[in-house]
C-alpha positions as CSV (number, residue, x, y, z in Angstrom):
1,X,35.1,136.8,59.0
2,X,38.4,135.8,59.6
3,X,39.3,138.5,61.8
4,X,35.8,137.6,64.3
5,X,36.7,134.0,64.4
6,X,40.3,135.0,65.7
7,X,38.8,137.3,68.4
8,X,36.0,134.6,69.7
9,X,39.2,132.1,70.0
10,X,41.3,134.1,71.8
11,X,38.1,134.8,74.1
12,X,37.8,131.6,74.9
13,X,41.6,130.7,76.2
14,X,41.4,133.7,78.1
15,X,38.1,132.2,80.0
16,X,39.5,129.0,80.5
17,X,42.8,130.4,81.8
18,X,40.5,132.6,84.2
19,X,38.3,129.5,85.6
20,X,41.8,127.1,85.8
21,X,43.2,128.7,88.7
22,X,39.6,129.2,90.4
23,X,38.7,125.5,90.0
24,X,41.9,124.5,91.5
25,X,42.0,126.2,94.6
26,X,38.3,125.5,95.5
27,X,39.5,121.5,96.0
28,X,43.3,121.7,97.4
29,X,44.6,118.1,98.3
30,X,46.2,117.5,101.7
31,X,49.9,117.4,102.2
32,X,52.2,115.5,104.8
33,X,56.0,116.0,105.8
34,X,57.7,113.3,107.8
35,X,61.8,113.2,108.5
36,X,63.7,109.6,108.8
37,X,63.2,107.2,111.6
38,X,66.1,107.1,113.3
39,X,66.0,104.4,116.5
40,X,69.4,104.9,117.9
41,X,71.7,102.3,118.5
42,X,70.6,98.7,119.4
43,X,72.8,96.5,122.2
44,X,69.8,94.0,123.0
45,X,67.7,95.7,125.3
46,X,64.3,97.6,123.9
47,X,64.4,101.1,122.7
48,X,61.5,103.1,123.6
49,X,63.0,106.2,123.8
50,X,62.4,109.5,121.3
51,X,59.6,110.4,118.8
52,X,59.3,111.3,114.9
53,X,57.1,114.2,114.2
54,X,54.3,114.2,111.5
55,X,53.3,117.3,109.8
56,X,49.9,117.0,107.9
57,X,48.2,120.3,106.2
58,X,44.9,119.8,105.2
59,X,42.0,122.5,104.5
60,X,39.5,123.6,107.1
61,X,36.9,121.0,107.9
62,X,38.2,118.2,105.9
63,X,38.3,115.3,107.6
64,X,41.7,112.7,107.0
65,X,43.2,109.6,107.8
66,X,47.3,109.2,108.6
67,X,48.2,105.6,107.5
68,X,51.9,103.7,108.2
69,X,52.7,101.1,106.0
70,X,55.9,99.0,105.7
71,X,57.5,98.8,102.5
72,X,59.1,95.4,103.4
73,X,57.9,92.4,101.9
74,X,56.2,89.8,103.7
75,X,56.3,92.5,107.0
76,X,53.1,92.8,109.0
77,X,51.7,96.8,110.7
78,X,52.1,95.4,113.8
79,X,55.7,94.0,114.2
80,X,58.1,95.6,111.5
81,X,61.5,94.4,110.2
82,X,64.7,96.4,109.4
83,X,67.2,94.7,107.3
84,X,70.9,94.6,107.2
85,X,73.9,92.4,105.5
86,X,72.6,89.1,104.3
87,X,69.2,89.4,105.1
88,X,69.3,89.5,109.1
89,X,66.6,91.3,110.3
90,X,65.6,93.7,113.4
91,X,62.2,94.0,114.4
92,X,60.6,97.0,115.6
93,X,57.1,98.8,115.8
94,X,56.1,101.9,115.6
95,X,52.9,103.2,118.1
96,X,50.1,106.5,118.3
97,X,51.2,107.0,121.9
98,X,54.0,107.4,124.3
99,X,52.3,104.4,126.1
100,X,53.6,102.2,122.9
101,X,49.9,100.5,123.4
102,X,47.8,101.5,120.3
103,X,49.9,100.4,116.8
104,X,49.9,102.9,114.2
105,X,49.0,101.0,111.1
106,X,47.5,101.6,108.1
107,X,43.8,99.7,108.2
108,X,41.4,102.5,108.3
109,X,39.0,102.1,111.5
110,X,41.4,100.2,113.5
111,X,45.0,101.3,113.7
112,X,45.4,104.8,111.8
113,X,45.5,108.9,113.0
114,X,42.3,110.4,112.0
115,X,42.1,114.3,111.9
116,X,40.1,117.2,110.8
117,X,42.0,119.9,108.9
118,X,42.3,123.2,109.8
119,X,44.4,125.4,106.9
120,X,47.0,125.4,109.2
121,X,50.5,122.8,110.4
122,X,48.9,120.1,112.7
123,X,51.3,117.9,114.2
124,X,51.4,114.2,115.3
125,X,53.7,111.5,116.7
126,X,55.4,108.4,116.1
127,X,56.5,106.4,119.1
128,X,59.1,103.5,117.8
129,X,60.2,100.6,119.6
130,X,63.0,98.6,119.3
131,X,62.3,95.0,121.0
132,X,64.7,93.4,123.0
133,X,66.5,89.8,122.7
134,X,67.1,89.8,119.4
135,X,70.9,88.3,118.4
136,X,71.3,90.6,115.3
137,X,74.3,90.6,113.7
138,X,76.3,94.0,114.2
139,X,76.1,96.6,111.7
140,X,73.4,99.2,109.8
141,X,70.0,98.4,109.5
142,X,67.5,100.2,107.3
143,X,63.9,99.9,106.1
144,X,60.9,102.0,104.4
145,X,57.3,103.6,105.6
146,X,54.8,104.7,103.3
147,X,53.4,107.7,105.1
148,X,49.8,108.2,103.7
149,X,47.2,110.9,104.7
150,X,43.9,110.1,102.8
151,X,41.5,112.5,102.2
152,X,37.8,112.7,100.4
153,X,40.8,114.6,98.4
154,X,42.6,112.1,97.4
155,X,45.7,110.8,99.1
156,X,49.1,112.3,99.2
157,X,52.2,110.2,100.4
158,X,55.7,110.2,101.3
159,X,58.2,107.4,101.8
160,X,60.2,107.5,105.3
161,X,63.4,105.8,105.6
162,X,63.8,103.9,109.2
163,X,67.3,103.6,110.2
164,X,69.4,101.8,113.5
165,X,72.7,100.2,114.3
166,X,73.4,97.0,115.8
167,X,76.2,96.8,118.0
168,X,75.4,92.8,119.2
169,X,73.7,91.2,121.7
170,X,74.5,88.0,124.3
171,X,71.5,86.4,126.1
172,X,72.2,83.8,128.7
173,X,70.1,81.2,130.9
174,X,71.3,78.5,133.1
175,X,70.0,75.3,135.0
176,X,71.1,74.8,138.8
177,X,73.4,72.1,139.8
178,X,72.1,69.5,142.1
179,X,74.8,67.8,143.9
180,X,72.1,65.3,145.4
181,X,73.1,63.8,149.4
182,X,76.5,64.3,150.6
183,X,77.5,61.3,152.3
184,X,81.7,62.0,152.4
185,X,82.8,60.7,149.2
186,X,83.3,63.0,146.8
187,X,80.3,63.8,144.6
188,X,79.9,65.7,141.2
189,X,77.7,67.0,139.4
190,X,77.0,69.3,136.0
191,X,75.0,72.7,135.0
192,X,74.5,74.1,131.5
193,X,75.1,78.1,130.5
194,X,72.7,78.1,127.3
195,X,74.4,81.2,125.4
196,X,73.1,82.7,122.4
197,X,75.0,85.3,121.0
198,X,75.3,87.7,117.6
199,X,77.6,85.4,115.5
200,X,81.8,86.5,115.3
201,X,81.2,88.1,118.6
202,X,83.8,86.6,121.2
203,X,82.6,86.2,124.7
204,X,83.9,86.0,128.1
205,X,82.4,84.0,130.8
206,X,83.3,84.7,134.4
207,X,81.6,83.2,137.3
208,X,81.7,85.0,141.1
209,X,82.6,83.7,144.2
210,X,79.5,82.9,145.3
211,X,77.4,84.4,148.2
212,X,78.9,82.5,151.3
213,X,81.4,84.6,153.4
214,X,84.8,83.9,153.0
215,X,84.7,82.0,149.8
216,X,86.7,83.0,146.6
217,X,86.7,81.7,142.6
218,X,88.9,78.9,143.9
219,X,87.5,77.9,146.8
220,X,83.9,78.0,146.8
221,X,81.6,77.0,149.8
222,X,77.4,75.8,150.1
223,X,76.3,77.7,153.7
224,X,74.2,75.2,156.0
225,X,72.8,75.0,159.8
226,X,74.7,76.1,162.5
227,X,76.9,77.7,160.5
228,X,78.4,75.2,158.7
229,X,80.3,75.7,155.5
230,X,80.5,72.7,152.7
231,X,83.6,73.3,150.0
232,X,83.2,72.7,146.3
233,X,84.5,73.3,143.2
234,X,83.7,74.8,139.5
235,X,85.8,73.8,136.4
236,X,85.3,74.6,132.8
237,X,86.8,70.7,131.5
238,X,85.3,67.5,132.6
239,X,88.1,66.3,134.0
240,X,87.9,69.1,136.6
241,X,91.5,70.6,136.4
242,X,90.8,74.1,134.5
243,X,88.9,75.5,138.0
244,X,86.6,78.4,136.7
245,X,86.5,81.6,138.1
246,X,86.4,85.1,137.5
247,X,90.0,86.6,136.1
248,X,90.1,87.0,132.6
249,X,92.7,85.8,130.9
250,X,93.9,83.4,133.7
251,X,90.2,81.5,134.6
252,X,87.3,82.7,132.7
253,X,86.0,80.8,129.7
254,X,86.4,82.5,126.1
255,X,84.7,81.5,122.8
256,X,83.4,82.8,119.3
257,X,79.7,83.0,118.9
258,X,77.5,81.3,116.5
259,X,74.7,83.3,116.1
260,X,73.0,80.2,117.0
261,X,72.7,78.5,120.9
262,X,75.7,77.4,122.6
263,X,75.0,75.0,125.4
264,X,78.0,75.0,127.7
265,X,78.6,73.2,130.4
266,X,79.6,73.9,134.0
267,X,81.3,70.8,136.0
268,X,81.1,70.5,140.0
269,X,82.6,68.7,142.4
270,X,82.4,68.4,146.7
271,X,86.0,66.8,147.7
272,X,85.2,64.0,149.9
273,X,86.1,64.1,153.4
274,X,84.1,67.2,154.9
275,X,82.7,66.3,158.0
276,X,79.5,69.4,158.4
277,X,76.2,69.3,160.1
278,X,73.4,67.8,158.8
279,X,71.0,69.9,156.6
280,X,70.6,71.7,153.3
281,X,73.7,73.5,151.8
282,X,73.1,76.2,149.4
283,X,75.3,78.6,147.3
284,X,74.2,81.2,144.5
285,X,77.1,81.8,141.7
286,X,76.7,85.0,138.7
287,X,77.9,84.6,136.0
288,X,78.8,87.5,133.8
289,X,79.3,87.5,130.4
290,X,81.6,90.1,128.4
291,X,81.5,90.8,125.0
């Protein structure tokens, strides 16, 4: 008796270990492979260039879903954040098409990559955008994508690391200076720079001659009618001795950033004493900022 009972047991691991396998490969899960996001290197302008390959193996016929979601907290599908040194933040997104129109998300039936499996490699792409204007501090920043492809399998996921480097970023707007009626006394007037720059990045503000012929950084002129030519001034003090112009060094105007906006103003002044036709004076100045 003892020696049947050893042979039916025997029988019976050696039928299980037969059907195992079988049951197995009759429902294989799906599988993905993604490599890390890397966005290049960020000066303030968006970055729309290059693309991050998905590779997703599923089994014939089986239809699946390709989800992206952020691992940051608080962070939405739509616009994304990278982190870097105490807590600054770049924002970025990540798109189904080279168009960067359709998010890639992960809410099923409105922003994922739906497939059907074929046995074989099928591959997909991950558009990513940098956007622009953003005053991040300099340095590395890093975040995390859960990279889901969802099956009647099951799911299978991998996380993707999303990398780019700051290098900083200076955005600038101005007002125009309205020196009003020009009557022959001398006549001032102010405009503001509104800088916003990464913070500990020193600047350099230079501003051109101007459009009218034959003026320079230190001796601007407004055109009018008939070819008349009215002479003014720039200065970076408001006692209008530091005239501003264009030479580093000698007379630009230099600073540290913030991080935060910087008003700074520009001062004017027409000398009295100009005797010019009657009309409407104009002059355009750039000003270019070096960082």
């Amino acid at each position: 008796m003892q020696g049947a009972h050893t042979l039916r047991h025997h029988l019976l691991l050696w039928l299980c270990l037969l059907l195992a396998p079988a049951a197995i490969a009759q429902n294989p899960p799906c599988s993905i492979s993604v490599p890390a996001i890397h966005l290049g290197t960020y000066a303030g302008s968006r970055v729309a260039t290059g693309v991050t390959p998905v590779s997703v193996v599923c089994p014939p016929s089986t239809s699946y879903t390709i989800g992206l979601r952020s691992n940051a907290g608080g962070a939405s599908n739509s616009v994304r954040a990278m982190r870097g040194s105490r807590g600054a933040k770049l924002n970025y997104q990540l798109f189904q098409d080279a168009a960067h129109s359709v998010n890639w998300g992960s809410e099923i039936g409105t922003d994922v990559v739906a497939g059907v499996g074929t046995g074989s490699v099928q591959r997909f792409n991950i558009y990513p955008v940098l956007l622009q204007g953003q005053p991040s501090p300099q340095g590395e920043y890093t975040d995390a994508v859960t990279v889901s492809v969802t099956s009647n399998r099951g799911t299978y996921s991998v996380n993707v690391p999303v990398i780019a480097n700051a290098t900083g970023l200076c955005v600038v707007l101005s007002t125009s200076m309205a020196f009003g009626s020009y009557g022959g006394s001398a006549i001032a007037s102010t405009s503001t720079i509104s800088l916003t720059c990464t913070a500990n990045i020193t600047y350099d503000i230079a501003l051109s001659a101007g459009t009218t012929t034959g003026a320079t950084p230190s001796a601007r002129k407004m055109a009018g009618p008939n070819g008349g030519m009215l002479s003014y001034g720039l200065y970076r003090d408001a006692a209008m001795t530091l005239n501003w112009g264009a030479t580093s060094g000698s007379d630009t105007l230099t600073g540290v950033a913030t991080g935060l906006l910087q008003p700074i103003t520009v001062y004017g002044k027409i000398p009295a004493g100009q005797i010019v036709p009657i009309g409407n004076y104009s002059d355009s100045i750039t000003a270019t900022i070096t960082y």
